[in-house]
Structure formats: C-alpha cells, structure tokens
C-alpha positions, 0 to 999 in steps of 0.5 A: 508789549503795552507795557507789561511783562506777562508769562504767554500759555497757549492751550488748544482747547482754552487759547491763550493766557497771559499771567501776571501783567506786571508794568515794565518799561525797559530801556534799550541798550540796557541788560535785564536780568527776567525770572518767573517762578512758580510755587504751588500756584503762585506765580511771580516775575523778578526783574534783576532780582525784585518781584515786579509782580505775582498772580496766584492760578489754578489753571494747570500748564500746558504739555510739557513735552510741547514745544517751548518759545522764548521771545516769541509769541502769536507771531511776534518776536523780542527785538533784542538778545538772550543770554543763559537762559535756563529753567529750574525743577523748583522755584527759586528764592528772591535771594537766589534770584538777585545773588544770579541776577548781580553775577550777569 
C-alpha cells in the first residue's frame, strides 16, 4: 500500500514492523514475479528477479510455529491473485531469482 512493497511482522510484545519500504507501483492485469530473502540481517525485496530495495535489522522474526499470511494484513487483503508461492531454508541468489522469475 501507498506505494511501497514492505515485508508486515507482528510481534505481541512490539506490534508491527514494516521492513524495506521499497517503491512499487504495479500495473494491474500485470503478472509480477515478488521475492523477499534474507541473509544474515540482511533483508531485500526482488520484483521479477531485481533487488527493488534492502534494509539490514537485527530484530529477530516472529514465532515460526505462528501462523503465516500472504496477502493479508491488519485486516486488509491483496485484490488480486497468487501463484507458486513457496519458501526457501536459504536465501537465494539474484541469479536464482530472475532464472525462477523468467519461468512464470
């Protein structure tokens, strides 16, 4: 929303924290191919294979036997479609990234 693509954490005892707050203005009826990795504490949005933004954050992730949303934050939902959604134990490279991004 307002322009940005941002990864959303909530925390019970911090609240919520947007990370990145890269600029992306998508056109609708247009596929996009979204990555976020995070390496050490680095973390950085791909939009269809380019690093649109990073941010570095010490700040540890939530629970991760907690429940996980795509789409869908503080009670506002993504109007449109997703496809293939998957997550990685590592992060993967830009290369890797655009080679999976050309094959959708």
């Amino acid at each position: 929303g307002g322009g940005v693509l941002n990864m959303h954490l909530n925390d019970p005892v911090l609240g919520p924290q947007r990370l990145v707050q890269a600029p992306f203005t998508p056109n609708t009826n247009q596929w996009y191919h979204l990555a976020l990795t995070r390496k050490v504490n680095v973390f950085t949005i791909y939009v269809n294979g380019i690093a649109i933004g990073s941010e570095t954050s010490t700040r540890a992730l939530p629970d991760a036997t907690a429940t996980l949303n795509f789409g869908e934050a503080e009670g506002f939902y993504f109007s449109g479609q997703l496809d293939s959604i998957a997550i990685f134990k590592r992060a993967l490279s830009a290369s890797e990234l655009k080679r999976i991004a050309r094959q959708h």
